[in-house]
C-alpha positions as CSV (number, residue, x, y, z in Angstrom):
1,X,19.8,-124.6,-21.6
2,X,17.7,-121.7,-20.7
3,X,20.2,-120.9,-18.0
4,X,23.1,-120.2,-20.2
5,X,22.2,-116.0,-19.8
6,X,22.9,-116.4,-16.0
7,X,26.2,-117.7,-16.9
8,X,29.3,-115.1,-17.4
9,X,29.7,-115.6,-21.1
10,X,30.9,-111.8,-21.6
11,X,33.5,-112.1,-19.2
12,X,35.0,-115.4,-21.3
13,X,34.9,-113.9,-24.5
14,X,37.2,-110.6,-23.2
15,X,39.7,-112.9,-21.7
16,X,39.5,-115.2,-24.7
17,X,39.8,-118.6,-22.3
18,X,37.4,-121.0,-21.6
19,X,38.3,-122.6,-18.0
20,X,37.3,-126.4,-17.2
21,X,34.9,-125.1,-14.2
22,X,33.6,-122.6,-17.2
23,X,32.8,-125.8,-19.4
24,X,31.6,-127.7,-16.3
25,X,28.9,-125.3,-15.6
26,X,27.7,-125.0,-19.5
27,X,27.4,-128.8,-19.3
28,X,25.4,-128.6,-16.3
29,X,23.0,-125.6,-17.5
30,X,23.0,-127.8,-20.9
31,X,21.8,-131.1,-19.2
32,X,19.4,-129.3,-16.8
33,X,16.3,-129.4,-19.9
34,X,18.4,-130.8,-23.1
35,X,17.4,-127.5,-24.9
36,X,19.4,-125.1,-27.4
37,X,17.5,-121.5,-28.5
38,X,18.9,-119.9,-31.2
39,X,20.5,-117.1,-28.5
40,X,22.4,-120.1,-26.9
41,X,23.7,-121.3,-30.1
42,X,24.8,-117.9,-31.2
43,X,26.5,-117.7,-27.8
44,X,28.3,-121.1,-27.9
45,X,29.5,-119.9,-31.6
46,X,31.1,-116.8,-29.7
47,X,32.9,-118.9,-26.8
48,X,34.4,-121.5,-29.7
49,X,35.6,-118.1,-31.7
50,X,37.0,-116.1,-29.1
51,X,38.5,-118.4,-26.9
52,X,42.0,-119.8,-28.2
53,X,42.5,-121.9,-24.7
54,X,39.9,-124.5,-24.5
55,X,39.5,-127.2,-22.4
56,X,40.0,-130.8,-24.2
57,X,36.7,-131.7,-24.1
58,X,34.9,-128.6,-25.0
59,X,35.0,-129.4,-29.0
60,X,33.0,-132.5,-28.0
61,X,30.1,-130.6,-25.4
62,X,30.1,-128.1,-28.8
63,X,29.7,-130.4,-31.2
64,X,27.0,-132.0,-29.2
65,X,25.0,-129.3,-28.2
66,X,25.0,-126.9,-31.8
67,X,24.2,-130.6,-34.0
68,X,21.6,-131.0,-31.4
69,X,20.2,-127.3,-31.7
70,X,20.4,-127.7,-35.7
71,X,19.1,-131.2,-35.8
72,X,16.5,-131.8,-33.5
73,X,15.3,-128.0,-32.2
74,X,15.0,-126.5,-35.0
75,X,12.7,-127.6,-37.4
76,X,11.5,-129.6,-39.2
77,X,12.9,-132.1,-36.1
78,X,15.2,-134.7,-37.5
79,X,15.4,-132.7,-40.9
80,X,17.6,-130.1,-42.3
81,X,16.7,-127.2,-44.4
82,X,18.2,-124.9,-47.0
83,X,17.9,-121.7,-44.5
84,X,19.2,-124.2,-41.7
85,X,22.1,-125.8,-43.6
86,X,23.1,-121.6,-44.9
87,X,22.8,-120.3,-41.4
88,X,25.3,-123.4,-40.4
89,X,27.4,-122.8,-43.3
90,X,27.9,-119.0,-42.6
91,X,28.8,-119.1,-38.7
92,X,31.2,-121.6,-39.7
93,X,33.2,-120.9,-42.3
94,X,35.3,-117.7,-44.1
95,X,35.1,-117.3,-47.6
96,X,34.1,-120.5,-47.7
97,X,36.7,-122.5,-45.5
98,X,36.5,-123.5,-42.5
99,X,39.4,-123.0,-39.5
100,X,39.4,-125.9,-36.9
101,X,38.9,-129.5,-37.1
102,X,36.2,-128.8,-34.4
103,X,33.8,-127.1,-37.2
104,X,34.8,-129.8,-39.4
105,X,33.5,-132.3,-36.8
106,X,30.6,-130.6,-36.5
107,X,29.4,-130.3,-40.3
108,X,30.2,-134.0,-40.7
109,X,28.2,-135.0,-37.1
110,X,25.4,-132.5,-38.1
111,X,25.3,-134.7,-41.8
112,X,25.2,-137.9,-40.0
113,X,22.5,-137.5,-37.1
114,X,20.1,-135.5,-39.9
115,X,17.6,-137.7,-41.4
116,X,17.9,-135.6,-44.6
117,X,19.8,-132.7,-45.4
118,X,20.6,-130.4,-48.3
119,X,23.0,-131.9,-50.9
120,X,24.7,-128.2,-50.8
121,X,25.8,-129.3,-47.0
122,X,27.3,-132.0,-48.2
123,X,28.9,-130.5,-51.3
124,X,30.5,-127.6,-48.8
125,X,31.8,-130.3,-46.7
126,X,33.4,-132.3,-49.6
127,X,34.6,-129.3,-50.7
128,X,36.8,-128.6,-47.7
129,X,38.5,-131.8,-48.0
130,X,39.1,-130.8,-51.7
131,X,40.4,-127.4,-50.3
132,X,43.0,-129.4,-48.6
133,X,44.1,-131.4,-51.4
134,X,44.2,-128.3,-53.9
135,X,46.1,-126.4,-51.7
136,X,47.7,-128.7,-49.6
137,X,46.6,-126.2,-46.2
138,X,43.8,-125.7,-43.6
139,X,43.0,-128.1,-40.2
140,X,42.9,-131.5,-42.6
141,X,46.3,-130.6,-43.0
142,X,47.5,-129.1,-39.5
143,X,50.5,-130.6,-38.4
144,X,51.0,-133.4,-41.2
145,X,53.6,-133.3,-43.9
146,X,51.0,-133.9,-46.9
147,X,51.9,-132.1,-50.0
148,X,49.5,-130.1,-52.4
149,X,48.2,-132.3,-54.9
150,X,48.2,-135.7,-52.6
151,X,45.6,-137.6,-50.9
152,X,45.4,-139.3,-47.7
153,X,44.0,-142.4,-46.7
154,X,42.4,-140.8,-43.8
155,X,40.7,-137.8,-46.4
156,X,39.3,-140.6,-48.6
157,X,37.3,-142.1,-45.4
158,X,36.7,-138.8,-44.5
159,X,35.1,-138.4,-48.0
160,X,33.4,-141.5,-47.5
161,X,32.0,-140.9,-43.9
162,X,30.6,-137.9,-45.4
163,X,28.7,-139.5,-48.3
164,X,27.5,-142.2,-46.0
165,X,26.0,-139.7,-43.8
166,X,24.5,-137.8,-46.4
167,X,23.0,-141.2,-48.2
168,X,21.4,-142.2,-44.8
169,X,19.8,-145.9,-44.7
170,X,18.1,-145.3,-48.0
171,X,19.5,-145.9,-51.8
172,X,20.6,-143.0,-52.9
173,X,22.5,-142.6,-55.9
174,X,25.6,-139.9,-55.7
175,X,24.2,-136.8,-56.6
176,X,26.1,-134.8,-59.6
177,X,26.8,-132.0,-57.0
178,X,28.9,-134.3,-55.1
179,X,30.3,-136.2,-58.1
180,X,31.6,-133.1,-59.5
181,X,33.4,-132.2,-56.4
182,X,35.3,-135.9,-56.6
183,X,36.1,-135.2,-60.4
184,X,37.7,-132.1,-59.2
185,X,39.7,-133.8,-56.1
186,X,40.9,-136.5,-59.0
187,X,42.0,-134.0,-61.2
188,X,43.8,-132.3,-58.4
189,X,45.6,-135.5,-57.9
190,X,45.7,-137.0,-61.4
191,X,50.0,-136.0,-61.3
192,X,51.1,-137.5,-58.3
193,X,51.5,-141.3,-57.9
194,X,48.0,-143.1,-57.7
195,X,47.0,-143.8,-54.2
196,X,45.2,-147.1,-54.4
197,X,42.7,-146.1,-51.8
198,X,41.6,-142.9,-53.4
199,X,41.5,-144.3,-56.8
200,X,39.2,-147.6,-55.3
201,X,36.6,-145.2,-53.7
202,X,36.9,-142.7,-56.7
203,X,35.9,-145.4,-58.9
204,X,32.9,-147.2,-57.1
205,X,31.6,-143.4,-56.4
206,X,31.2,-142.2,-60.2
207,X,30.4,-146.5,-61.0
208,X,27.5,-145.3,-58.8
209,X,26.6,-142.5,-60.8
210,X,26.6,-143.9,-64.0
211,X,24.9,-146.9,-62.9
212,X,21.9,-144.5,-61.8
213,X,21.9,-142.2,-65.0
214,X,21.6,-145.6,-66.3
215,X,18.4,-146.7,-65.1
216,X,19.6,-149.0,-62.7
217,X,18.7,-149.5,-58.7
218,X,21.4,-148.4,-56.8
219,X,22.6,-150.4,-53.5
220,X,23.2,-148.6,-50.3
221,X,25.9,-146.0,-50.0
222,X,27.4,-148.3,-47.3
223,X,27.3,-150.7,-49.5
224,X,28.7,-149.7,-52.4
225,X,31.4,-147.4,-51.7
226,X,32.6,-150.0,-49.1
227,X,36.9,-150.0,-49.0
228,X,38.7,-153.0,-50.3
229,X,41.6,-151.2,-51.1
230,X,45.0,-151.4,-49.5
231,X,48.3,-148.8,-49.7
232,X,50.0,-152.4,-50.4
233,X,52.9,-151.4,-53.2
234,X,52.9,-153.2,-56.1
235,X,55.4,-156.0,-57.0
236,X,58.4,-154.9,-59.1
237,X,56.7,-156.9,-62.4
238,X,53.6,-155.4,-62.4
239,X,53.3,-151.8,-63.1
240,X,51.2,-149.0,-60.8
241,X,48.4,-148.6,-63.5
242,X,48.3,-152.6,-64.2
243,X,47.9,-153.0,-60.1
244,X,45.6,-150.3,-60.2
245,X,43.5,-151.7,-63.0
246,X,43.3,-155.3,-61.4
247,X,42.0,-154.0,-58.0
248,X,39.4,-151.7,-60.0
249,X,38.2,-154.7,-61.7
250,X,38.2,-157.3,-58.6
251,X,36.7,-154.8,-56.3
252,X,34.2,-153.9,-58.5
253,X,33.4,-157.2,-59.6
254,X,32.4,-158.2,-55.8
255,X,29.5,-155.2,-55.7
256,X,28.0,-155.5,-59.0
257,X,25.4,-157.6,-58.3
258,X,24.3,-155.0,-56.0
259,X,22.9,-153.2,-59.5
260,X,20.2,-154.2,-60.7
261,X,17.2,-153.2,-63.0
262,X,14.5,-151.1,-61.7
263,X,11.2,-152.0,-61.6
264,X,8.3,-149.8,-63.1
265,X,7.4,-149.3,-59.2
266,X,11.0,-149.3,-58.0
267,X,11.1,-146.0,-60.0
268,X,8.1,-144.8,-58.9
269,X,9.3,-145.1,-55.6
270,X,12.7,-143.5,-55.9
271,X,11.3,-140.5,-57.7
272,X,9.0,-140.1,-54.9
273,X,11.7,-140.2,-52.3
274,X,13.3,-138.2,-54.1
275,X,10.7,-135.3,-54.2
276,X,10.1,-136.0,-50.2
277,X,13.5,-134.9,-49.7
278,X,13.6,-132.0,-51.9
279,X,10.2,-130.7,-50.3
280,X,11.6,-131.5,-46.4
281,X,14.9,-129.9,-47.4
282,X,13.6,-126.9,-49.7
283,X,16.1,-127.9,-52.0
284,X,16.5,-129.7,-55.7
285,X,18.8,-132.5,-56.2
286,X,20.0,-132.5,-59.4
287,X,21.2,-136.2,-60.7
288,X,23.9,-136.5,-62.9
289,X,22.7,-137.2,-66.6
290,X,24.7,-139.1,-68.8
291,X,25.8,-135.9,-71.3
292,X,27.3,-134.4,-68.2
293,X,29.3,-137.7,-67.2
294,X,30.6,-138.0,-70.6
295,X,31.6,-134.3,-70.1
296,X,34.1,-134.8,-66.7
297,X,35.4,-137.3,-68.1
298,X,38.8,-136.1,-69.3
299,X,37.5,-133.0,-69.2
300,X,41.3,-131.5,-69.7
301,X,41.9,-133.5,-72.7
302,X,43.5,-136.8,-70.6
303,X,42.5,-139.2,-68.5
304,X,43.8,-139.6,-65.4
305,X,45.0,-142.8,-63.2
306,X,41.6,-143.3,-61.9
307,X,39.7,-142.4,-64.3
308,X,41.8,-144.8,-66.9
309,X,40.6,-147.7,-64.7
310,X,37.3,-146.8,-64.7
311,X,36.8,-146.5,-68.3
312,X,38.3,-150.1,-68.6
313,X,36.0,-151.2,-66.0
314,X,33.0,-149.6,-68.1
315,X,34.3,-151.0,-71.5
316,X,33.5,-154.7,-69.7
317,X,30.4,-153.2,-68.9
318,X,29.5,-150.8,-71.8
319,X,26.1,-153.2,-72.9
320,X,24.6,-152.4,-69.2
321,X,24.9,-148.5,-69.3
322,X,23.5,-145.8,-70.9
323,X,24.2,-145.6,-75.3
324,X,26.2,-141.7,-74.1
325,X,28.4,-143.3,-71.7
326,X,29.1,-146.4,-73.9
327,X,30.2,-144.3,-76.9
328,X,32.4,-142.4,-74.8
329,X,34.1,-144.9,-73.1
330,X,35.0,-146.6,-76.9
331,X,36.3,-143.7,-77.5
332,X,38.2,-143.0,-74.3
333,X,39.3,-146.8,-74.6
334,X,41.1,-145.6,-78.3
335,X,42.3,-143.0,-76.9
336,X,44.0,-144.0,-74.1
């Protein structure tokens, strides 16, 4: 793309338009070599900021050419870093929020086509979609009718694509940095009616978690967090919570197989990964330990819809998980 300087970017900004013919030639500078410096990237930032008027297509010629800059050009090739993920973080995003869906595209595109990449990446992206729930604004919520407080069925696979992305092909347990994000997003949502989608995916995300700080081999991401939910209301004999509490059990019960105990080697193996990652991305992951499960949950002194299904869920599993999390789920169990 090392033609991109012979192109009248200048002139674009100041009128603050981008023109078809003005995306046609970027695309044909762009597919001349396949390559994105660091100038051109900073340049394509600048077009998608100061242009309002954009032509339909441009978000996807953006979203191609940065992820492939990020991605593949810089390196390590395939692989994001710390410095990478903060440099993507900062051009796209104001006090930590980001504007258009277009950005939002990108974060989640650049998570999916990385091999690896910094679990704070994927924590700032989960956190926009928390963003929108909190405060029931920003471009998850342009032009929809969604109150603060409520979530979507399209936000929980959004939420989903973005911990598959982050999970890659390999098994690899939710991290606590992510976890703690979807603890937040279910207190957010802990007063409204339970949506049985959220509540479904909520459930087999932290079942993951425990699972892990349990000693057992996690399935894939794909695998476990797959939907089986439905919005499907309940019949007028059988209460929301009840409803909830049946699926949470059937849904579960079809993936826990899929958890099983590790090996001496299986460990071995999974520590190592772990530490490849952390050396390619120049960043720790931090697990989630049982003490600091047992510490979300009802963390403000209740739990809430999901969480209530969970902990019966657990209570038929308590002999499988960790002596912490069995303890407190007795005791959530009394309480509730």
């Amino acid at each position: 793309m090392s033609g991109l300087q012979s192109l009248p970017v200048g002139e674009i900004v100041n009128r603050g338009r981008l023109d078809g013919a003005d995306l046609r030639a970027l695309r044909q500078v762009f597919y001349e070599d396949g390559i994105v410096t660091a100038e051109e990237a900073k340049l394509l930032f600048d077009l998608n900021d100061a242009c309002r008027e954009r032509p339909a297509d441009w978000a996807d010629f953006f979203i191609e050419a940065i992820t492939d800059y990020v991605v593949f050009q810089e390196r390590p090739q395939g692989y994001l870093t710390a410095d990478n993920a903060h440099w993507l973080i900062d051009r796209i995003s104001h006090d930590g929020r980001l504007d258009s869906k277009t950005e939002l595209e990108l974060l989640v595109n650049v998570l999916d086509k990385a091999r690896w990449a910094p679990v704070s990446l994927v924590k700032f992206a989960l956190e926009q979609v928390k963003a929108a729930v909190i405060h029931g604004d920003g471009p998850l919520r342009a032009g929809k009718s969604l109150v603060a407080g409520t979530i979507s069925e399209g936000e929980v696979d959004l939420l989903r694509r973005m911990l598959y992305a982050f999970g890659g092909d390999g098994h690899i347990a939710i991290t606590r940095a992510e976890a703690d994000v979807l603890f937040d997003i279910d207190e957010a949502v802990a007063d409204q009616k339970p949506n049985p989608v959220w509540t479904d995916f909520f459930v087999k995300a932290i079942a993951n978690v425990m699972m892990a700080a349990s000693g057992y081999r996690v399935p894939s991401r794909e695998e476990a967090l797959r939907q089986e939910a439905s919005l499907h209301e309940p019949d007028q004999q059988t209460s929301v919570l009840a409803a909830l509490l049946s699926m949470v059990s059937a849904n579960l019960a079809s993936i826990q197989d899929a958890y099983h105990d590790q090996t001496t080697e299986e460990r071995a193996l999974a520590r190592l990964e772990h530490q490849r990652i952390e050396i390619i991305t120049n960043e720790e992951i931090t697990e989630a330990e049982a003490t600091w499960l047992v510490s979300r949950l009802g963390r403000d002194g209740r739990l809430s819809p999901s969480e209530t299904a969970l902990v019966k869920y657990l209570e038929q599993e308590s002999p499988k998980i960790h002596p912490s999390l069995s303890e407190a789920v007795a005791r959530l169990v009394h309480a509730a």
